[in-house]
C-alpha positions as CSV (number, residue, x, y, z in Angstrom):
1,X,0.0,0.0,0.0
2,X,1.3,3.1,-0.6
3,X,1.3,6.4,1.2
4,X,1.9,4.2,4.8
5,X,2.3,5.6,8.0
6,X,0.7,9.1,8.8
7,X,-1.8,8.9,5.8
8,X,-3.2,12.2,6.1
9,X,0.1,14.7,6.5
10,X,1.5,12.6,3.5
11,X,-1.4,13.2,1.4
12,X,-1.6,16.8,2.8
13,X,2.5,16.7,1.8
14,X,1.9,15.4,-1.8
15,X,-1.0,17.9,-2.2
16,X,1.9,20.9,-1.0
17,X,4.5,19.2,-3.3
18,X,1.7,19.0,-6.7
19,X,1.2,22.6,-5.8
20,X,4.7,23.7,-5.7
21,X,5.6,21.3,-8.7
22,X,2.9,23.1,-11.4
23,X,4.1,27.0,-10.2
24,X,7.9,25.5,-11.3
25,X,6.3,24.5,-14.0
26,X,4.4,27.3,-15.2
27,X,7.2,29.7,-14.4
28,X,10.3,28.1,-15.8
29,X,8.2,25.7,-18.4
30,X,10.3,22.8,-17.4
31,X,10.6,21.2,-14.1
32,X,7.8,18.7,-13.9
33,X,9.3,15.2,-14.0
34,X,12.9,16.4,-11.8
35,X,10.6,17.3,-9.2
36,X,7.3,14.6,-9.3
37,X,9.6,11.5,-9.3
38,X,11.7,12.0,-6.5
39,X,8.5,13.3,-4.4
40,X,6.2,10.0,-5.6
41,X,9.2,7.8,-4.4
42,X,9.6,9.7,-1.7
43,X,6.2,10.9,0.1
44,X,4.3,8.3,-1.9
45,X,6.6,5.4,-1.3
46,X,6.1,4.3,-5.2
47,X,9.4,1.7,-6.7
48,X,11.1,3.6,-8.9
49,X,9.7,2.6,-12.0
50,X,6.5,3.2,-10.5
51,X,7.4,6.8,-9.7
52,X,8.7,7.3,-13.3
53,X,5.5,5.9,-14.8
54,X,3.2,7.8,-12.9
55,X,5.2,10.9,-13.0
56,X,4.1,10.7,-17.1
57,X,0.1,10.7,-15.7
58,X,0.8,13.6,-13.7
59,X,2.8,15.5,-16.2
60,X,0.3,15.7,-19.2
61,X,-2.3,17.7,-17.8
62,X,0.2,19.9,-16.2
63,X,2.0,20.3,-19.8
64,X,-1.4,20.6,-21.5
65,X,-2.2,23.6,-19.3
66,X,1.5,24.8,-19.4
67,X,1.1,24.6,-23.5
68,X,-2.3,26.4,-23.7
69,X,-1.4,29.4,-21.5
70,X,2.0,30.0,-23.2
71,X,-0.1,29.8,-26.8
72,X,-2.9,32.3,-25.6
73,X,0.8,34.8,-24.6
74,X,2.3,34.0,-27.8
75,X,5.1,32.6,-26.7
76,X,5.1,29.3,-28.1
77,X,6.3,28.4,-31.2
78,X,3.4,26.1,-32.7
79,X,5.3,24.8,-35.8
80,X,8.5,23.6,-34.5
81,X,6.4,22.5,-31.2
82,X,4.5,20.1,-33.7
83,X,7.7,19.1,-35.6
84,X,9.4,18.2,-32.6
85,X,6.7,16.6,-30.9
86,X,6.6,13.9,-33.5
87,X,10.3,12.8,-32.7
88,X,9.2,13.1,-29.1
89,X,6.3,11.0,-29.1
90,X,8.5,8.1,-30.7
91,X,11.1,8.4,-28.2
92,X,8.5,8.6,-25.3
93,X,7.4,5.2,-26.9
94,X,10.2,3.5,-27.1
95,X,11.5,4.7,-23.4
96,X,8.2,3.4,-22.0
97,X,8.8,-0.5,-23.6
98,X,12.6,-0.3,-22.1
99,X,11.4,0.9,-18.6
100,X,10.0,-2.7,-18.0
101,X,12.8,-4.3,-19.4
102,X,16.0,-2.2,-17.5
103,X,16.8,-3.0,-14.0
104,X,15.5,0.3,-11.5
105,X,19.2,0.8,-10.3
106,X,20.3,1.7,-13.9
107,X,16.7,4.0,-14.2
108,X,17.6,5.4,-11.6
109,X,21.4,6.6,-12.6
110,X,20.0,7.3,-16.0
111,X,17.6,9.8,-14.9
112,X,20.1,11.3,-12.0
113,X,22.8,11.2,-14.7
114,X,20.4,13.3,-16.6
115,X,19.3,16.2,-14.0
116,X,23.1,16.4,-12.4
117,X,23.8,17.2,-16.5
118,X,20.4,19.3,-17.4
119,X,21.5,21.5,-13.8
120,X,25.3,21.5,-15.0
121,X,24.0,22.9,-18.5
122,X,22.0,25.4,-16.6
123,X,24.8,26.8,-14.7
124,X,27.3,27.3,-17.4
125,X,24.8,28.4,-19.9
């Protein structure tokens, strides 16, 4: 079962952490799946794997609003959006078939490897 323990202050946590999650994401546009996995493994005691999948739920709606809001401003570029979606969508695939298949240890580094170099990038740039 998951959220064990005090059931209500880590609900009433994971509600504080959602809420903190979508203003990162609204404000910097990026953010959403750094921030939901670690809290879902975390406060909601998911496996890794389980954090990452879910993590993908939570995100959509939170990028569909993110995408609408920065459309209605004008500052989102449709046309490349589309063209790069298409690649995106076929990665997205194929990372969800090798997320059964890869042990949750090498997940894991693959997706801390990934923010350690995304905050790195960040710095410098």
């Amino acid at each position: 079962m998951y959220l064990k323990g005090k059931d209500g202050l880590k609900r009433l946590g994971m509600v504080v952490a959602g809420l903190m999650i979508g203003a990162v994401n609204g404000l910097l546009g990026a953010g959403g799946g750094m921030l939901t996995v670690p809290v879902l493994s975390s406060l909601g005691g998911l496996s890794t794997k389980k954090s990452h999948a879910t993590a993908i739920g939570i995100i959509l709606p939170l990028t569909v609003v993110s995408a609408i809001m920065y459309t209605i401003r004008g500052i989102y570029h449709v046309r490349l959006g589309l063209i790069s979606a298409s690649g995106i969508t076929v990665g997205g695939l194929i990372g969800a078939v090798l997320l059964n298949r890869i042990p949750k240890n090498i997940t894991s580094l693959i997706f801390y490897t990934l923010m350690i170099a995304a905050g790195i990038k960040m710095i410098i740039a």
